[in-house]
Structures are given as C-alpha cells and as structure tokens.
VEXDREN-2710 file (C-alpha; in Angstrom, 1 decimal):
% VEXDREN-2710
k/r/px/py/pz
1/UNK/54.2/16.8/-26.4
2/UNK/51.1/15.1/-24.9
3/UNK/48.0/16.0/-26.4
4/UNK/49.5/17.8/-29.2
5/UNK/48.4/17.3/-33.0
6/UNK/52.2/15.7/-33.7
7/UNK/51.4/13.2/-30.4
8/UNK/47.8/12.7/-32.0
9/UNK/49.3/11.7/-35.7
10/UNK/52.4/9.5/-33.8
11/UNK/50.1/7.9/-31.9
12/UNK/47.6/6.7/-35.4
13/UNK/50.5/6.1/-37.3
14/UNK/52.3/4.1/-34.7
15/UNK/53.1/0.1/-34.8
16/UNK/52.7/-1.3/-31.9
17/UNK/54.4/-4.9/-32.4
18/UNK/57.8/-2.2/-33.2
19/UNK/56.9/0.2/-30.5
20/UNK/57.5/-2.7/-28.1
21/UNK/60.4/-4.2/-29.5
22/UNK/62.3/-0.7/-29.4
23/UNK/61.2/-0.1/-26.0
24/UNK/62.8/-3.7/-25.1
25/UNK/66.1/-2.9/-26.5
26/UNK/66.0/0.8/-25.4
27/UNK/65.6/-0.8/-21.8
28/UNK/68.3/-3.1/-22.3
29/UNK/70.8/-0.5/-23.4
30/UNK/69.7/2.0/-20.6
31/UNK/70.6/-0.9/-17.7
32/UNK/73.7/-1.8/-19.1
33/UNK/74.4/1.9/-19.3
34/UNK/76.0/1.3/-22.8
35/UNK/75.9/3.4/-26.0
36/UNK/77.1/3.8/-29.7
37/UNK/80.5/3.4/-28.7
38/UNK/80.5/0.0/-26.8
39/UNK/80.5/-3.0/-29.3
40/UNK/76.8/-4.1/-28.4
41/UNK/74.2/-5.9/-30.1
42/UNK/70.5/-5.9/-29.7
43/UNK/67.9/-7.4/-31.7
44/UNK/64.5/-8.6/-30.9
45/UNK/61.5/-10.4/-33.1
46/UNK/58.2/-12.0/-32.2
47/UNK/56.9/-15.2/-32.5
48/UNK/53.1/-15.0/-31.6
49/UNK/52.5/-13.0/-28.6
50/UNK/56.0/-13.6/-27.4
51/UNK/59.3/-10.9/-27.8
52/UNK/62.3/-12.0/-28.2
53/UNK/65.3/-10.5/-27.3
54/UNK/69.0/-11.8/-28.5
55/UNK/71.6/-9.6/-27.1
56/UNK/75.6/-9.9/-28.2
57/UNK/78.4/-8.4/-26.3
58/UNK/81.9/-8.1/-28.1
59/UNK/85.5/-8.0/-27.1
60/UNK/88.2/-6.0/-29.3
61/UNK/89.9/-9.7/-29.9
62/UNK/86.3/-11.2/-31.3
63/UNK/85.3/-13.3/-28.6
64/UNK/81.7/-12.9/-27.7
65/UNK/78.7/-13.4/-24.7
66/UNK/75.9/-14.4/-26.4
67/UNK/72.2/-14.4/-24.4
68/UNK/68.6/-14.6/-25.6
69/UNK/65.5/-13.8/-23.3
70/UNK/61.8/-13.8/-24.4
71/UNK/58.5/-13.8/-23.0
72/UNK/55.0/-13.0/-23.7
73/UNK/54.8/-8.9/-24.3
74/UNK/51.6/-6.7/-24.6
75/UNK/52.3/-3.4/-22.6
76/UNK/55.0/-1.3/-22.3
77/UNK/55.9/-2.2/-19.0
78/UNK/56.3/-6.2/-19.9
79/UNK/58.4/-5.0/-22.7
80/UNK/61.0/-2.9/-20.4
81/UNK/60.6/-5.8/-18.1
82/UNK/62.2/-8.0/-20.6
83/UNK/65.2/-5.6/-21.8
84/UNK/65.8/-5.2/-17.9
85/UNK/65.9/-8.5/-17.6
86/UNK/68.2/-8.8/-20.1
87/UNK/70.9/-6.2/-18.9
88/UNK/70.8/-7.9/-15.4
89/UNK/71.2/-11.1/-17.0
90/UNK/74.7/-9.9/-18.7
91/UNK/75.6/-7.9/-16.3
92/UNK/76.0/-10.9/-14.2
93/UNK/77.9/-12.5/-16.6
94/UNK/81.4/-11.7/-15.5
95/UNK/82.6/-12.9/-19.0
96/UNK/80.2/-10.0/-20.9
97/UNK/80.7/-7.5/-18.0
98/UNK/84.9/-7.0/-18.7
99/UNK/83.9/-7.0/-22.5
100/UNK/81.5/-4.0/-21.8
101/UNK/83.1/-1.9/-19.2
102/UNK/86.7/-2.7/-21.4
103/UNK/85.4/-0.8/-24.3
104/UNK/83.4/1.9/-22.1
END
C-alpha cells in the first residue's frame, strides 16, 4: 500500500530503467487484451534515453507479425504511451489480429 514501510523499501530498492520497460510491455499486453495463453512476445531494451519495444505475434502453423516501436521514455506515462502504441499498431495489422484472437 501507499505510504507503507513495504511501498517505502520498493520504492529505494526499485530500478527505474526496468520499472519502465515492464510498464511498456504490461501496457502492451493490457491493449491487446492478451495473456499467458496467446502465443505473444514482448521484449523491450534501451539505447540511451530511448525504449525499445519489439513485439512478436505467433500463429499455431509458425508464421509470424513482427513490429518494433521506440522512443525517448522518462515517466511512466511515456512508457505506457509506447506499449499503447504498440497494441494499436498490431491490432491494425489484420495479419497479427487473426493470429491473436485465433489462439484467444
């Protein structure tokens, strides 16, 4: 909880550069409204100030969508941005859209 001694300790031990990248790919998997059970890739790295977000979607017969997104990242926000803007992205892809909703 907020305030609490657990919140205080999380909050000094936390890494921020991770902290962002999982709430990029926690975004991502929230808009596409996918879980464990969906074959889904998510990945993200930095390079400077900028996130980068690779994303693989996965039909039963191997074929795959591939897509990559990045930008510069320093709040929370910006990094939700960029998983949002990620899910949008496939889920306009009609190609990656059958391969998630098949295995859904």
């Amino acid at each position: 909880r907020t305030g609490s001694a657990l919140a205080e300790e999380a909050r000094r031990i936390n890494h921020r550069p991770t902290w962002l990248m999982a709430l990029a790919e926690r975004e991502l998997l929230r808009t596409l409204q996918v879980g464990c059970h969906v074959p889904f890739a998510a990945v993200s790295s930095w390079d400077g100030e900028s996130l980068h977000l690779r994303a693989q979607a996965l039909s039963e017969l191997g074929d795959s969508v591939d897509m990559e997104v990045s930008g510069p990242v320093s709040t929370d926000e910006q990094a939700q941005d960029l998983g949002r803007e990620m899910g949008k992205r496939l889920l306009s892809s009609p190609e990656a859209l059958s391969m998630l909703r098949a295995s859904s």
